[in-house]
Residue, then its C-alpha position, 0 to 999 in steps of 0.5 A: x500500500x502506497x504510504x499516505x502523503x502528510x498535510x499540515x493544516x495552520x488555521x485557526x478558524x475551527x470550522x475551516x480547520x475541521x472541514x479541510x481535514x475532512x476533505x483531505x482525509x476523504x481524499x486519503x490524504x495524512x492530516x495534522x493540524x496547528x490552531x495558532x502560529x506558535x504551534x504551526x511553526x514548531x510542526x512546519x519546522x520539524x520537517x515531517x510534512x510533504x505539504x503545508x497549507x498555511x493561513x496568512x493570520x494566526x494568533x502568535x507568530x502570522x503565517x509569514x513569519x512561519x514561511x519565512x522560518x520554513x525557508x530559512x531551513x528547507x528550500x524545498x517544503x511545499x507551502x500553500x498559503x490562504x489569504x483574504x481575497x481582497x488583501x492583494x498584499x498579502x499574496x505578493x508578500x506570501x509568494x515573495x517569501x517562497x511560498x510555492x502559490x495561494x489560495x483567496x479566500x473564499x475558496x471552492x473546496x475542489x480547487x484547493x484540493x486540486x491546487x495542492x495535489x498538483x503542488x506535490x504532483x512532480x512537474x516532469x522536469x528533467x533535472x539530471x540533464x541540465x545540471x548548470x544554467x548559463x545565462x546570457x548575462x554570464x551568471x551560472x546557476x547551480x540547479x542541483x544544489x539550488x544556487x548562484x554563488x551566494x544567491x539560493x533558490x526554491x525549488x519552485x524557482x529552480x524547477x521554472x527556471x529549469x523548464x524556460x532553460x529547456x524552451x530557451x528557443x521560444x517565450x512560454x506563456x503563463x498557461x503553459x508555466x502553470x501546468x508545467x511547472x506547477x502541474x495544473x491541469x489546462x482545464x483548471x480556471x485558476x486566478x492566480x499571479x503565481x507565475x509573474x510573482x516568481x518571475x520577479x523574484x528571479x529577477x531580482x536574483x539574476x538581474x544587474x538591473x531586475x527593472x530591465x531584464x535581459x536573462x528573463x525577457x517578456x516577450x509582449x503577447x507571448x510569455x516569457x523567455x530565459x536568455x542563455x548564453x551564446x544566444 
C-alpha cells in the first residue's frame, strides 16, 4: 500500500480547520493540524510534512513569519498559503517569501484540493540533464544544489527556471508555466499571479538591473523567455 502523503493544516478558524481535514482525509490524504502560529511553526519546522497549507493570520507568530522560518531551513517544503481575497498584499508578500502559490479566500473546496495535489504532483522536469544554467548575462546557476554563488533558490524557482532553460528557443506563456511547472491541469480556471510573482523574484536574483531584464525577457503577447548564453 502506497504510504499516505502528510498535510499540515495552520488555521485557526475551527470550522475551516475541521472541514479541510475532512476533505483531505476523504481524499486519503495524512492530516495534522496547528490552531495558532506558535504551534504551526514548531510542526512546519520539524520537517515531517510533504505539504503545508498555511493561513496568512494566526494568533502568535502570522503565517509569514512561519514561511519565512520554513525557508530559512528547507528550500524545498511545499507551502500553500490562504489569504483574504481582497488583501492583494498579502499574496505578493506570501509568494515573495517562497511560498510555492495561494489560495483567496473564499475558496471552492475542489480547487484547493486540486491546487495542492498538483503542488506535490512532480512537474516532469528533467533535472539530471541540465545540471548548470548559463545565462546570457554570464551568471551560472547551480540547479542541483539550488544556487548562484551566494544567491539560493526554491525549488519552485529552480524547477521554472529549469523548464524556460529547456524552451530557451521560444517565450512560454503563463498557461503553459502553470501546468508545467506547477502541474495544473489546462482545464483548471485558476486566478492566480503565481507565475509573474516568481518571475520577479528571479529577477531580482539574476538581474544587474531586475527593472530591465535581459536573462528573463517578456516577450509582449507571448510569455516569457530565459536568455542563455551564446544566444
Amino acid at each position: 500500500m502506497a504510504q499516505k502523503a502528510r498535510l499540515l493544516i495552520v488555521e485557526d478558524e475551527a470550522a475551516i480547520r475541521s472541514g479541510l481535514v475532512d476533505v483531505f482525509v476523504y481524499h486519503g490524504y495524512e492530516v495534522k493540524t496547528a490552531d495558532n502560529g506558535d504551534d504551526g511553526l514548531r510542526q512546519s519546522l520539524s520537517g515531517k510534512y510533504d505539504l503545508i497549507l498555511l493561513d496568512v493570520m494566526l494568533p502568535g507568530v502570522d503565517g509569514f513569519e512561519i514561511c519565512n522560518r520554513i525557508r530559512q531551513q528547507d528550500r524545498q517544503q511545499p507551502v500553500i498559503m490562504l489569504t483574504a481575497k481582497s488583501n492583494d498584499e498579502d499574496i505578493v508578500q506570501g509568494l515573495t517569501l517562497g511560498a510555492d502559490d495561494y489560495v483567496a479566500k473564499p475558496f471552492s473546496v475542489t480547487q484547493l484540493v486540486l491546487r495542492v495535489q498538483a503542488v506535490l504532483r512532480r512537474s516532469g522536469i528533467d533535472e539530471q540533464s541540465t545540471r548548470e544554467i548559463q545565462l546570457s548575462n554570464g551568471l551560472v546557476i547551480d540547479s542541483q544544489n539550488l544556487c548562484a554563488g551566494d544567491t539560493v533558490f526554491t525549488r519552485r524557482e529552480m524547477d521554472l527556471l529549469l523548464y524556460l532553460a529547456q524552451q530557451s528557443d521560444r517565450p512560454v506563456a503563463r498557461e503553459e508555466l502553470l501546468a508545467r511547472v506547477w502541474g495544473y491541469a489546462n482545464h483548471m480556471e485558476i486566478e492566480t499571479r503565481t507565475v509573474d510573482i516568481h518571475i520577479a523574484k528571479l529577477r531580482r536574483k539574476i538581474e544587474a538591473d531586475p527593472a530591465n531584464p535581459q536573462a528573463i525577457v517578456t516577450v509582449r503577447g507571448a510569455g516569457y523567455r530565459l536568455m542563455l548564453a551564446g544566444q
